[in-house]
N, C-alpha and C positions, 0 to 999 in steps of 0.2 A: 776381354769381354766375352770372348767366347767360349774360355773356362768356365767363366763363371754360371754362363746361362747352361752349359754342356749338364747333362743328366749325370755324369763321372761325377760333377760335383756337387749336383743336389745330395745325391743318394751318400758319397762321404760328407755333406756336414747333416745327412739326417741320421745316419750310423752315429756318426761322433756324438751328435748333441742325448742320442738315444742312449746311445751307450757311458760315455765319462760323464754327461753330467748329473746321472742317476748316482753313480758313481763317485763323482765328487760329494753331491750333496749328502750320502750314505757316511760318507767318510767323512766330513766336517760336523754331522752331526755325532758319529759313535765319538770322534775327537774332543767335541766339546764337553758331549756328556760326562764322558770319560774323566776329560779333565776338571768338571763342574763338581764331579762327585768323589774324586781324591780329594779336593780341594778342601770340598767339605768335612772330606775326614782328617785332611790333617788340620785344617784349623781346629777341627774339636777335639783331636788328640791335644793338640798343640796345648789348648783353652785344660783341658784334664790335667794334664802334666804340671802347668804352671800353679791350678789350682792343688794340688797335691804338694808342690812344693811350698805354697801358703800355708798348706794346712800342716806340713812339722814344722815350719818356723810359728807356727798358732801355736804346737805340741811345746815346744821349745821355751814361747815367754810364756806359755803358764806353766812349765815346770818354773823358770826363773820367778817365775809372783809367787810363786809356794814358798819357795826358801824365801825371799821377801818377807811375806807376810807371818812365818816363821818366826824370822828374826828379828820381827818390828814388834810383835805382841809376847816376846819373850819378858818377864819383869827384869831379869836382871840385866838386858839390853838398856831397860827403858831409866833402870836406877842408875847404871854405868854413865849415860849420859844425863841424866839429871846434878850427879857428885859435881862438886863446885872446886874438889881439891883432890891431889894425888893420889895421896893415901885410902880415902874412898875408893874409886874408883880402882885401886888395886885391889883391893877385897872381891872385887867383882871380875876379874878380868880372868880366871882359871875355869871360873863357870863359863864365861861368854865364850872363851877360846873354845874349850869342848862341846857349847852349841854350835858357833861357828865353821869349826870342825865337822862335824857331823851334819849338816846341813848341806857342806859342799858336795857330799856324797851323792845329792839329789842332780847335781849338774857340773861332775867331776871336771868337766872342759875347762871351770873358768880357770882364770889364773891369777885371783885375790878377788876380796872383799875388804871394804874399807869403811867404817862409818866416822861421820861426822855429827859431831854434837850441835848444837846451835850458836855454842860459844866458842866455837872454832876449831878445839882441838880434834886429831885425827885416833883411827886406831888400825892396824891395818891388821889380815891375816892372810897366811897364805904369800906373805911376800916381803922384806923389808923396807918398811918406809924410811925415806931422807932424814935425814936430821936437818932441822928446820923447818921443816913444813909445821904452821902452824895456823895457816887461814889460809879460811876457803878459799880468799879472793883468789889464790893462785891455782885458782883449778877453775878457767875462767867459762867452759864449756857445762858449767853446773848454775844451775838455776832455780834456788829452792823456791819463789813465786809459784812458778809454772811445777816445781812436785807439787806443793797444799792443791794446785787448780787439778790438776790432773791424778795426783796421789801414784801414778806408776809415771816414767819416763826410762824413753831409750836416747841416750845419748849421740851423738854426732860423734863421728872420728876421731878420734884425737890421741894424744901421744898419753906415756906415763912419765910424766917428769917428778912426779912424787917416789917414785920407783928407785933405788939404790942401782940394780941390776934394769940392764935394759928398757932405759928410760925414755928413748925415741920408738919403742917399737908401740907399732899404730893398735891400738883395741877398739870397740865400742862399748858401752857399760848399761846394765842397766840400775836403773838408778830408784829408791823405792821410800814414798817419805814415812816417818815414822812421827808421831806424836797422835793426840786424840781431834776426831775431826773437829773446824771449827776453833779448835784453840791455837795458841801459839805452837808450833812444831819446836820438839825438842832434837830432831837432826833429821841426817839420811845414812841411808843403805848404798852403796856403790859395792858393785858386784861386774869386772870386769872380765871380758872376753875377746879372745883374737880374732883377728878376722877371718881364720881359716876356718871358725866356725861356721861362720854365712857360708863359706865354699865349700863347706861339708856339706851345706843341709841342702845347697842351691845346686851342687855340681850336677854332672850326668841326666842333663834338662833335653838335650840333643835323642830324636827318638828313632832316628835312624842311621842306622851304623854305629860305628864306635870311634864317633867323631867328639867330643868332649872338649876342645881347645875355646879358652873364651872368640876366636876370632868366627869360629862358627855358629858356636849358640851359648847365650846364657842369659843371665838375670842381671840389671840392673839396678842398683836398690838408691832413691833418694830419700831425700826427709822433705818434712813439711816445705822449708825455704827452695828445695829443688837441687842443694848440695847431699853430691853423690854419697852414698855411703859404702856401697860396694859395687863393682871389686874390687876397686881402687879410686883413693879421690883425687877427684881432677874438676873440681870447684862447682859451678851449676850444669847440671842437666835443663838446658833451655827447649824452648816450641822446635828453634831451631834448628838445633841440637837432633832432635827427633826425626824432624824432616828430611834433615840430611840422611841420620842410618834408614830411613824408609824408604830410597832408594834402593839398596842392594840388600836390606831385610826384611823379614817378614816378622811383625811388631804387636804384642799385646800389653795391656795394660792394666792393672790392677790397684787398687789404694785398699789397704789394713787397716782399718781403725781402732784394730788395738795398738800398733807400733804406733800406727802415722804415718806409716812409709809407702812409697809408691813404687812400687813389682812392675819395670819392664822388660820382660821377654824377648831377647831375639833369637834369629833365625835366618841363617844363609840361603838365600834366596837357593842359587845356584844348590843348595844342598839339600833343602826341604822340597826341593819341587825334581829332584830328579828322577823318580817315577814317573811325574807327567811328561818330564821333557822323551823319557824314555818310550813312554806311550806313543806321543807324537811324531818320533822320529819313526818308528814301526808303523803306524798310519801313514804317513807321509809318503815311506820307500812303498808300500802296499799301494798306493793309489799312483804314484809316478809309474811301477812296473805296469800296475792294471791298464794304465788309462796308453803307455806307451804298447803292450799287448791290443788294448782297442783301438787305437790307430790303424796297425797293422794289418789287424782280421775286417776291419774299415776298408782301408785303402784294398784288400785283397777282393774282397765282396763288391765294392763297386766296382771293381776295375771285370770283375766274373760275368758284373751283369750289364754292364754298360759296353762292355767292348761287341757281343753280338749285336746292340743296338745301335751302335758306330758305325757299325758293317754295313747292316741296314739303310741304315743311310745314306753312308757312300754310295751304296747300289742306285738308291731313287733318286739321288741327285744324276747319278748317270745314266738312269730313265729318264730322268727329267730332260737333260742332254739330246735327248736321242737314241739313245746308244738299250738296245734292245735287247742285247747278246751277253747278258749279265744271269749269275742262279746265287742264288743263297746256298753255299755248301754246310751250313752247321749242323751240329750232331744230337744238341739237345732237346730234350722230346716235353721241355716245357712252354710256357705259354711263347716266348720267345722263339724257339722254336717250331711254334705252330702258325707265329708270323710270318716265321722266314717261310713257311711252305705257304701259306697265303699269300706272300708278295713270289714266288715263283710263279704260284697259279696265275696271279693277275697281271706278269707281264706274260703268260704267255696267250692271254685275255687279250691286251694291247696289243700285242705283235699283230694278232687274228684282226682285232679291233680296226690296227691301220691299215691293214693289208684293206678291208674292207672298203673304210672310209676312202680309202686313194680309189678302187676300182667304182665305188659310186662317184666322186668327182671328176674320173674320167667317162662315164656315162652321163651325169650333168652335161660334162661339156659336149660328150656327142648330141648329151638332147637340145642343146642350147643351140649348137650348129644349125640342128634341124630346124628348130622352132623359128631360128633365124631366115630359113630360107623358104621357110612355109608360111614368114611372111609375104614373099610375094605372090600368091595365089587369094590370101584375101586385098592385099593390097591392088590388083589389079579386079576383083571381085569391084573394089572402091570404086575404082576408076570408072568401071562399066554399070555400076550405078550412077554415078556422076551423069553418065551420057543418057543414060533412061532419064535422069530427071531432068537433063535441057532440051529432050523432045518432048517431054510432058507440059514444063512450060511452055513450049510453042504452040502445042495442041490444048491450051488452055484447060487439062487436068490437075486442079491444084490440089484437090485431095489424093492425088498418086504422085504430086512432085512431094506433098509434105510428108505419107509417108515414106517416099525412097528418102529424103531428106533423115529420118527420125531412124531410118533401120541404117542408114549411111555412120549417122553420128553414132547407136551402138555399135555397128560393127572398128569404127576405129576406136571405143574404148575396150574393145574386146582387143584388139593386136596394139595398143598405145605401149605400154608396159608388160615387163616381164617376173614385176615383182609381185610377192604373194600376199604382202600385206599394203592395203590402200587405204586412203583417209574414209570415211563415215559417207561424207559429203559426196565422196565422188562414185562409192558403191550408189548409194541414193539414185544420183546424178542418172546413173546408168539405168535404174529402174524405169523414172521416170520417163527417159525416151522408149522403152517398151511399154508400158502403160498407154503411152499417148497411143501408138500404134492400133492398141488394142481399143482405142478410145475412135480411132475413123473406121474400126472395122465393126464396133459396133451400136456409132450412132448416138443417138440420144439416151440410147437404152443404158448406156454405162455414165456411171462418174467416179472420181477418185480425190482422193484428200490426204494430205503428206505434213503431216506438224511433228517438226521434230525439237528436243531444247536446241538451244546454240550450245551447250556443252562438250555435245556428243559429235557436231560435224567436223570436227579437228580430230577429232581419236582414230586409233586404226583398228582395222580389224582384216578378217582374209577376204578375198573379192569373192563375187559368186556366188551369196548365199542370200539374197534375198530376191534374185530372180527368178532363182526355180521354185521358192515359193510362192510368189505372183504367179508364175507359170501354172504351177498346180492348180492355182483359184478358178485361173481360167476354163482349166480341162476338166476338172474335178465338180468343181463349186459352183460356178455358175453357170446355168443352164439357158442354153440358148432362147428356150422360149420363154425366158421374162421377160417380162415387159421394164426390168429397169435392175441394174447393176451397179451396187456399190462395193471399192475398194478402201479401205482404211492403214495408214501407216503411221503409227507414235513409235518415238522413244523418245528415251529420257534416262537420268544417271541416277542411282541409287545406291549408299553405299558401297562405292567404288566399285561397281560392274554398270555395263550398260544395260539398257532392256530397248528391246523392240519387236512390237505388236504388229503385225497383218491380219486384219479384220476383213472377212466378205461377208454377204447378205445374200449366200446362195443355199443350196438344201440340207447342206448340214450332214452330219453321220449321226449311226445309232451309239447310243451308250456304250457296246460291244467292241463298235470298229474303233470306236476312241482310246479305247483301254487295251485294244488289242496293238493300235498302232504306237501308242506310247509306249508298252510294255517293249516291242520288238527296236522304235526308237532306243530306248534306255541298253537293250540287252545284245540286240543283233543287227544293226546299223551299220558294220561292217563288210559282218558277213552278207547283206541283204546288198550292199552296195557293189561290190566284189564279184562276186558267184551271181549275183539272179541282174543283175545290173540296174537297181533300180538306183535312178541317178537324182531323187526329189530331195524330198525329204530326206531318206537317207547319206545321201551323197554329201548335204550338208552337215547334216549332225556328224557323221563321221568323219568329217574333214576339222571342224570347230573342237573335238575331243582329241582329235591328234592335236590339233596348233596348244589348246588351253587347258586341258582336261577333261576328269570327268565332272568338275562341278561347273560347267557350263554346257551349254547344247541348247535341244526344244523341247518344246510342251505344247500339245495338242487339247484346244478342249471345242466344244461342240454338241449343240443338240440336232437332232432331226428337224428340220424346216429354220433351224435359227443361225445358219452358216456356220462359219466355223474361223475360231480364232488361232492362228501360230505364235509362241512366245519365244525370242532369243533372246536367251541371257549370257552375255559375252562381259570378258574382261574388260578393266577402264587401261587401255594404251596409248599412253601419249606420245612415244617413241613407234617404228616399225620392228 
């Protein structure tokens, strides 16, 4: 827990997040792009290549439809198969050889041409036919329907059993019908080729390296039904089939519609793509090194800038202790640095601070002593008021037993307590026995009136301060020769400060003295109380701005003959 919250390891996971994850994300995108845009290029090479191998197998069967359509509109083909008997058709058969002949020059590859008439008989060139062959039916991969529909066809795999000399070996043929359209056909054209020719025309598909083996890349070729045609038949090419090599190849697709035949493309995954992977692995080592380099210069940076603030700490917790006798030794002259000479400064602030603080609470308690034993001097002052007022009663003076009684009860709230701060109520309390005082001393002529809220008599505030304002009224404000003296006391609570009003109906000041006194209130209340010893007004306001501040104290206001009003505005304290 306390790793975790320690600055050591803010500052390394906000290095780290700062640093690798810019870092990563830099790298996953050059990576992606990277790979997104070889991608691109080689499926569109890929997509080129394949088309270009379409396009000389396109070169290919229409060289083979020339000789075709060569040898279909020759007349002495068309009379050769028209003869109904030998000797006819030998008459012809030195011309057709020498067309025939001459024709293969156009697609020297094949390796015979063979027509058939529609009355079954063969003729072959180019190869020796069997003896026996004499219908079609045994050449079961021929379909004169589908030539009249289609007039060119390319044959399906199949063997040459018509053949004398190698009679199993696999060709394709193209096959080309011959008669006028519309009418009954008088035969076909078979024009056979090896299969090395498809691997001629399809090989070297693979465009990187000199990789050429069909297990890496080539061309699959089916027919319409989905039986393979090359480069070897091994029955149907299914969906399946597909699915399956799409796993570990990368696959295009293609359909001819002049063969019929459907061109699929592969492509070793592991082989076509080993650019990208190469890319990748170069990005990969460049981000493990980088990001394991930013750890490093991480963990060195925090550990540079947190360990002076560790130190630090240690130190103030052994301030905190007690323990006084501690310095920041470090050397660096940055901000950290200008810490550590701030907390030098401020414990040797403290040190002075308690040195202080102890020698004022050993002078408290010497005053505490005192004030304690200077109780007995008003306390016996008590006592001997006591005795005044039970010869007073004897002597049937009840206006001098009740004020000894009234100045008796202030003097023990003057020595009752020793604390600074008193409830509302009992500062009050205390006025009011001075008021009365003032009230058998001066007869009829005075009266006084005390409304305060209930709010306000539970709150505290410091004793002493609204007696020397009453005090004032008397010395100052009212004038002994009136004929009649009134004092006024409000308060009341007002967003959270108290207020309290002393009102007399004595002669009031000028404009000048009021402005003058308030101004010296606000500015030198201190000094005025200190030095010149005025103990009234000042003595209050100065005491109410040490306990609360400066936004509380008095305000004087006043006209000539209209008496004169005092405001205290004090904090709401419900605690001492």
């Amino acid at each position: 827990m306390f790793f975790r919250n320690s600055i050591f390891a803010k500052l390394l996971l906000s290095f780290l997040l700062l640093s690798t994850l810019p870092l990563m994300l830099a790298s996953w995108f050059t990576l992606t792009s990277s790979e997104q845009s070889l991608n691109e290029k080689l499926k569109r090479e890929t997509n080129n290549i394949l088309e270009q191998k379409i396009k000389t197998l396109y070169f290919f069967i229409s060289d083979t439809r020339r000789m075709g359509d060569i040898i279909a509109k020759d007349p002495n083909v068309l009379a050769y198969l028209e003869s109904s008997d030998a000797e006819t058709r030998k008459a012809y058969t030195a011309d057709m050889a020498q067309l025939l002949s001459g024709t293969q020059s156009i697609r020297p590859e094949n390796i015979g041409m063979t027509l058939i008439s529609e009355s079954g008989f063969l003729y072959a060139n180019g190869y020796n036919l069997r003896t026996g062959i004499t219908s079609r039916s045994e050449l079961p991969w021929l379909s004169i329907d589908e030539i009249i529909t289609d007039n060119y066809q390319i044959s399906r795999m199949h063997d040459r059993s018509y053949s004398v000399l190698e009679s199993d070996q696999l060709v394709f043929s193209f096959i080309r019908f011959i008669g006028d359209s519309g009418f009954k056909p008088r035969g076909a054209l078979i024009i056979d080729f090896k299969i090395d020719v498809l691997r001629d025309l399809l090989k070297n598909i693979f465009l990187l390296g000199d990789i050429y083996d069909d297990y890496a890349s080539g061309v699959i070729v089916t027919d319409k039904t989905g039986e393979i045609l090359y480069p070897y038949p091994a029955g149907v090419f299914s969906a399946q089939d597909f699915e399956r090599l799409e796993t570990n190849y990368f696959l295009i697709q293609r359909y001819d519609r002049m063969t019929g035949w459907n061109f699929t493309a592969y492509f070793l995954k592991s082989e076509l793509y080993k650019p990208i992977y190469g890319i990748r692995r170069i990005t990969l080592t460049i981000m493990i090194v980088s990001i394991v380099v930013c750890v490093f210069v991480s963990l060195l940076l925090s550990r540079r800038i947190s360990k002076p603030i560790l130190k630090l700490r240690n130190l103030i917790m052994k301030v905190g202790h007690g323990d006084f006798n501690v310095h920041y030794t470090g050397i660096a002259r940055d901000e950290i640095g200008a810490l550590g000479h701030g907390f030098n400064l401020m414990v040797r602030r403290l040190q002075d601070l308690v040195q202080q603080v102890y020698e004022e609470q050993n002078q408290k308690h010497r005053a505490e002593i005192t004030a304690m034993q200077s109780q007995i001097n008003p306390h016996f002052l008590y006592n001997t008021l006591e005795s005044i007022n039970s010869l007073a009663r004897k002597t049937k003076q009840k206006e001098i037993s009740h004020m000894i009684i009234q100045l008796g009860r202030l003097l023990r709230l003057s020595i009752g307590t020793f604390d600074d701060m008193i409830p509302i109520d009992k500062e009050v309390t205390s006025v009011r026995h001075y008021l009365e005082l003032h009230k058998f001393r001066m007869k009829e002529r005075f009266r006084y009136d005390i409304q305060l809220d209930p709010q306000i008599l539970n709150l505290y505030t410091i004793k002493w301060i609204l007696q020397p304002i009453i005090e004032n009224t008397f010395i100052h404000g009212l004038d002994r020769k009136q004929s009649s003296g009134n004092v006024e006391l409000r308060g009341w609570l007002k967003d959270d400060n108290v207020y309290i009003r002393i009102s007399d109906n004595g002669k009031g000041m000028t404009v000048s003295a009021v402005e003058q006194l308030n101004e010296d209130l606000e500015l030198r209340a201190i000094q005025l109380a200190k030095d010149y010893g005025r103990v009234g007004l000042f003595n209050v306001q100065s005491r109410i701005r040490l306990y609360f501040g400066t936004n509380y104290g008095i305000h004087v206001e006043s006209d000539p003959g209209q008496g004169v009003t005092v405001t205290l505005k004090l904090p709401r304290k419900e605690k001492p």
